[in-house]
NUMARDREN-926369 format. One record per residue (C-alpha): residue number from 1; residue in one letter; z, x, y. Coordinates in steps of 0.05 Angstrom, whole numbers, plus 5000, padded with zeros to 4 digits. Last residue first. Example, Ala and Ser with C-alpha at 12.3 -4.5 7.8 and 13.67 -1.06 7.14 Angstrom:
2
<doti padren="2" dolo="S" z="5143" x="5273" y="4979"/>
<doti padren="1" dolo="A" z="5156" x="5246" y="4910"/>
//
This chain:
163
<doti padren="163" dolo="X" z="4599" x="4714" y="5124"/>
<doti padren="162" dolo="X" z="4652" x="4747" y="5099"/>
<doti padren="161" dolo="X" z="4669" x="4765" y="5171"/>
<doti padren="160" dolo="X" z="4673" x="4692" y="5184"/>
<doti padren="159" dolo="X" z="4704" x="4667" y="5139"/>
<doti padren="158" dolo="X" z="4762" x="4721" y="5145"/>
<doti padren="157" dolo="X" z="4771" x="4705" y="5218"/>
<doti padren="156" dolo="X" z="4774" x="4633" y="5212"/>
<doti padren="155" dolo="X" z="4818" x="4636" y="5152"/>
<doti padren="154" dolo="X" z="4865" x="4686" y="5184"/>
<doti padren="153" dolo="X" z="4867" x="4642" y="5253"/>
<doti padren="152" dolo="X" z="4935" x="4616" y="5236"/>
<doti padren="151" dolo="X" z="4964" x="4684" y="5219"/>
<doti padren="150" dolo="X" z="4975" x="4699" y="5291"/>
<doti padren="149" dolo="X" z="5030" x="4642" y="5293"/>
<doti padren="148" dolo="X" z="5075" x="4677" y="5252"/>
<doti padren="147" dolo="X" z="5058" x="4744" y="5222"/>
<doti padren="146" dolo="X" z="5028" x="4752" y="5165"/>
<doti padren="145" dolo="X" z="4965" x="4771" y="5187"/>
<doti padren="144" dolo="X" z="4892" x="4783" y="5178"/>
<doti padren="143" dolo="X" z="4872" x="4838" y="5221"/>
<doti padren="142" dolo="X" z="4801" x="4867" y="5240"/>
<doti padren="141" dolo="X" z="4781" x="4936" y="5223"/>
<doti padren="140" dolo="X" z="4737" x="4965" y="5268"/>
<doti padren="139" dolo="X" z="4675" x="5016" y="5240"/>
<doti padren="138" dolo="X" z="4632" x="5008" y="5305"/>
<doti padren="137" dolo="X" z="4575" x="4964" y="5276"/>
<doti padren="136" dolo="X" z="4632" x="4924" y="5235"/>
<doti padren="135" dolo="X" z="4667" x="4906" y="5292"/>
<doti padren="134" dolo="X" z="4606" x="4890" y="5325"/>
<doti padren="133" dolo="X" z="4580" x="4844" y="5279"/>
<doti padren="132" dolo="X" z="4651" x="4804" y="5283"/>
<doti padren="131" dolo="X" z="4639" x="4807" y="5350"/>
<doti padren="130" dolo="X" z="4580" x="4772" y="5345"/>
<doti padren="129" dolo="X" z="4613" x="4722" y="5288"/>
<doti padren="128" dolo="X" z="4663" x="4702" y="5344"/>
<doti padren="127" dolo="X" z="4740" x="4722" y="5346"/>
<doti padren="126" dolo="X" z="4777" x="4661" y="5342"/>
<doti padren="125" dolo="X" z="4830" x="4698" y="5338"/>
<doti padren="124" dolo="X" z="4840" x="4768" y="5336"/>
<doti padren="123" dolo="X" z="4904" x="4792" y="5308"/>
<doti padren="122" dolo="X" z="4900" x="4868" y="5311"/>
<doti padren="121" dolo="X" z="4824" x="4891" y="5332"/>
<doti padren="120" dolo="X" z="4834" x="4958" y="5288"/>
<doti padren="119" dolo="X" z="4814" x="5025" y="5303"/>
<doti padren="118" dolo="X" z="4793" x="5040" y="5379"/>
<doti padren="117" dolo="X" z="4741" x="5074" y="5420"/>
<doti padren="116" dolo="X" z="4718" x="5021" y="5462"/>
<doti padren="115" dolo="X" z="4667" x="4959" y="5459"/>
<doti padren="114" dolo="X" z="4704" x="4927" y="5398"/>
<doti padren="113" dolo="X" z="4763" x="4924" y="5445"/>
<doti padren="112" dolo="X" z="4719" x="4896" y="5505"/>
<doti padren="111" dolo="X" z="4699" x="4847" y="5462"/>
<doti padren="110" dolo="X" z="4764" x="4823" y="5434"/>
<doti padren="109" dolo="X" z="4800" x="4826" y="5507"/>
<doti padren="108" dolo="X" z="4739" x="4790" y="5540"/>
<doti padren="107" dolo="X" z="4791" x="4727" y="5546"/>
<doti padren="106" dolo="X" z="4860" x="4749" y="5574"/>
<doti padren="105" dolo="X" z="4911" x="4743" y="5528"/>
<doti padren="104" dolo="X" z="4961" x="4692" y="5536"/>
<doti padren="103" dolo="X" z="4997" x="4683" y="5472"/>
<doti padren="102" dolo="X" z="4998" x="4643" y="5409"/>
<doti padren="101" dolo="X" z="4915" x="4637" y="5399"/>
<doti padren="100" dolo="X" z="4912" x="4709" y="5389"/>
<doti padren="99" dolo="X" z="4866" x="4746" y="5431"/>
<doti padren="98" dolo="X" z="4874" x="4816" y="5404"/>
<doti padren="97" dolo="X" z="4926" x="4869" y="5410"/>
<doti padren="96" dolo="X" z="4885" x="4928" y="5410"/>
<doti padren="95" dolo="X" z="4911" x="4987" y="5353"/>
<doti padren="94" dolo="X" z="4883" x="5057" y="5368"/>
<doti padren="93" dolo="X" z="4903" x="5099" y="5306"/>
<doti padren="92" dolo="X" z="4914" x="5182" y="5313"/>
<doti padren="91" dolo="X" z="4940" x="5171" y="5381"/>
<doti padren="90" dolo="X" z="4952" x="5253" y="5407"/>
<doti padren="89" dolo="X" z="4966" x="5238" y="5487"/>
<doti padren="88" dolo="X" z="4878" x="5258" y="5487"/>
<doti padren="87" dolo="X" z="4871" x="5191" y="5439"/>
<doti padren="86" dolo="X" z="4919" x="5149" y="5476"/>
<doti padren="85" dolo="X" z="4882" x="5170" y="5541"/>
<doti padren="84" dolo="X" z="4818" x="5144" y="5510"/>
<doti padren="83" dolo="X" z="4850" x="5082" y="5485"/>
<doti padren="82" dolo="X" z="4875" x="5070" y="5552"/>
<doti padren="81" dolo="X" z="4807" x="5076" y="5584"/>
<doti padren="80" dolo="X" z="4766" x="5032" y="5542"/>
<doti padren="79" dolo="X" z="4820" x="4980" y="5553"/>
<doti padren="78" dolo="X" z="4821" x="4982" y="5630"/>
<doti padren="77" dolo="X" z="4763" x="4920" y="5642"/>
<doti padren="76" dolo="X" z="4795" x="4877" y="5590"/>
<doti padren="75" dolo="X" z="4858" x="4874" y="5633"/>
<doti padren="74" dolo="X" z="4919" x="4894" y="5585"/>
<doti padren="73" dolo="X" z="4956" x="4843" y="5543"/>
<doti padren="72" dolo="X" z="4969" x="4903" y="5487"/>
<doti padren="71" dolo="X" z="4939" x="4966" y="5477"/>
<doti padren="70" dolo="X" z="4978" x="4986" y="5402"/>
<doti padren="69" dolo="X" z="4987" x="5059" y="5391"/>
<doti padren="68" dolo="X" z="4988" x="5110" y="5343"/>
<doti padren="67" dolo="X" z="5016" x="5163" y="5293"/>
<doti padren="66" dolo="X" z="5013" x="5164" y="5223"/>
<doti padren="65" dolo="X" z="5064" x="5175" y="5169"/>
<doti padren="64" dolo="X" z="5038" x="5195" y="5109"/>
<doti padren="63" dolo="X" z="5092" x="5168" y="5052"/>
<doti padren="62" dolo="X" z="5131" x="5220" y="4999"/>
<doti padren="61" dolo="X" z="5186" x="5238" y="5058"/>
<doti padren="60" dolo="X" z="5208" x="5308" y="5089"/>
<doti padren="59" dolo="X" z="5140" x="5344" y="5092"/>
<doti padren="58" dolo="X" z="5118" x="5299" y="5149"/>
<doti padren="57" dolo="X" z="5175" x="5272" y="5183"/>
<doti padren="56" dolo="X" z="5182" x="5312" y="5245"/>
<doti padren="55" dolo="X" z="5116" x="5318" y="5256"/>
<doti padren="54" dolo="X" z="5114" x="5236" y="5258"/>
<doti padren="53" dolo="X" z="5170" x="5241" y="5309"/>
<doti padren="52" dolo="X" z="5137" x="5275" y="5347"/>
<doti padren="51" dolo="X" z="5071" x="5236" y="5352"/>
<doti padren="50" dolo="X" z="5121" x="5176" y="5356"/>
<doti padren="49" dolo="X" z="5155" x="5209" y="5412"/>
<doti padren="48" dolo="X" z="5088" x="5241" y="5446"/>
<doti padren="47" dolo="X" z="5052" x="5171" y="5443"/>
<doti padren="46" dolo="X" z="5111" x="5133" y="5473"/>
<doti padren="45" dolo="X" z="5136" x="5164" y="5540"/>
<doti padren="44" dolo="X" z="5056" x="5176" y="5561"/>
<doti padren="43" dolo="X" z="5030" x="5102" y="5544"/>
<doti padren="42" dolo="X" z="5091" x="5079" y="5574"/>
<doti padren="41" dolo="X" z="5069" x="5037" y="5641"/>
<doti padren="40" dolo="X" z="4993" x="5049" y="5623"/>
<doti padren="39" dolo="X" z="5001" x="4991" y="5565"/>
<doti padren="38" dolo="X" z="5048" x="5000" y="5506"/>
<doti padren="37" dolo="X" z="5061" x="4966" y="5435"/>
<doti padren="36" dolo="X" z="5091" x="5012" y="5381"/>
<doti padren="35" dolo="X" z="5040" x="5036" y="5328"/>
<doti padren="34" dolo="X" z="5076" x="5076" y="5283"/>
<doti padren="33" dolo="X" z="5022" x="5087" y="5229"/>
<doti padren="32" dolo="X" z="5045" x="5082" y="5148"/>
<doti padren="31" dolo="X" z="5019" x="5108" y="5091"/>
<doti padren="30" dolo="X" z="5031" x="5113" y="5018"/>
<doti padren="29" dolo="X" z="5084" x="5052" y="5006"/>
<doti padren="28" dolo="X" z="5116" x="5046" y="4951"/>
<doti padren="27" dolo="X" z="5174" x="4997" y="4974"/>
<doti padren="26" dolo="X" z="5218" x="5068" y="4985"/>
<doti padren="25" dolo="X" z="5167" x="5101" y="5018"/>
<doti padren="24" dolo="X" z="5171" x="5041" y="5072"/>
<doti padren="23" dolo="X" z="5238" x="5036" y="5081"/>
<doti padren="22" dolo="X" z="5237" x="5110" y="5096"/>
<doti padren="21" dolo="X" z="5184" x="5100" y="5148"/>
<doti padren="20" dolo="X" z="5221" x="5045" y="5177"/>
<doti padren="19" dolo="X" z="5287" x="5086" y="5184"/>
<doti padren="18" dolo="X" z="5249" x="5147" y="5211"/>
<doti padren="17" dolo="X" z="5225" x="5102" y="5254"/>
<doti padren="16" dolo="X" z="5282" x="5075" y="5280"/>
<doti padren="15" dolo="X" z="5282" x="4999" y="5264"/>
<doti padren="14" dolo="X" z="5292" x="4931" y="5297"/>
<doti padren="13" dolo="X" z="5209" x="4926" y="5328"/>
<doti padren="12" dolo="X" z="5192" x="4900" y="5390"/>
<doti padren="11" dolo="X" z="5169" x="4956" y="5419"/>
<doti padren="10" dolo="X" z="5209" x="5028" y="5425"/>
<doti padren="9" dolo="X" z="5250" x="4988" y="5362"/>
<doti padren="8" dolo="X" z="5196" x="5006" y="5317"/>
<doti padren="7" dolo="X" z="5127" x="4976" y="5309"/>
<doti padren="6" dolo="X" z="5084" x="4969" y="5250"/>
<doti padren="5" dolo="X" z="5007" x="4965" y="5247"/>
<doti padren="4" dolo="X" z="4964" x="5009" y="5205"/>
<doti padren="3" dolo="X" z="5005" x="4993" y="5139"/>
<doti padren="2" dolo="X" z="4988" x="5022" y="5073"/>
<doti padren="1" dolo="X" z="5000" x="5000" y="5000"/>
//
């Protein structure tokens, strides 16, 4: 098992990391990215603690633990230029926080995502079957959740890109 998308308590997580990384070697886990949620208010306090962190821990536990970011609620227009400064802070995973039906995210946020330099479209919707196109042009993995209320577009979004 892997998981691209976890957040510690730097976000709105309730563990360390180094206490979610354990917990996650211990259920099996292989790897694991610490992707805390930041905009440009704390993309340069978070990136170089979880990138440090993850040195930290490598050679200590049996899991890879990865680091990374997730974009979230952030003007369309500024996305392509916070995952490239999460990529030079040392972001090895560029999560964007997608246009869930359970929050207010702006609308373009999907595209504009799937138009940058990023990893996974977390959450996305009703993401349409263009972008769905585009995501898999680009090599973006698209989320299907557990998660409350963001899993209620999984169907959607998994029709769709099966399609």
């Amino acid at each position: 098992m892997i998981d691209f998308h976890t957040h510690t308590l730097w976000s709105d997580g309730e563990l360390l990391p180094t206490e979610l990384a354990r917990r996650a070697e211990y259920l099996g886990y292989k790897a694991l990215a610490i992707t805390d949620h930041a905009d440009f208010s704390n993309l340069e306090i978070l990136i170089p603690r979880i990138c440090n962190v993850c040195q930290k821990l490598r050679g200590s536990l049996n899991i890879q633990i990865i680091p990374g970011i997730e974009l979230t609620h952030l003007p369309p227009g500024d996305i392509a230029q916070a995952a490239k400064e999460a990529r030079l802070l040392g972001a090895q995973i560029v999560v964007v926080h997608g246009e869930t039906i359970v929050e207010p995210v702006m609308p373009g946020t999907n595209l504009r995502a799937l138009e940058s330099e990023i990893n996974i479209l977390a959450h996305p919707g009703l993401i349409t079957e263009d972008e769905i196109k585009l995501a898999k042009e680009k090599g973006v993995f698209l989320e299907l959740t557990t998660r409350k209320g963001h899993s209620l577009t999984n169907g959607h979004v998994a029709r769709c890109a099966i399609k």
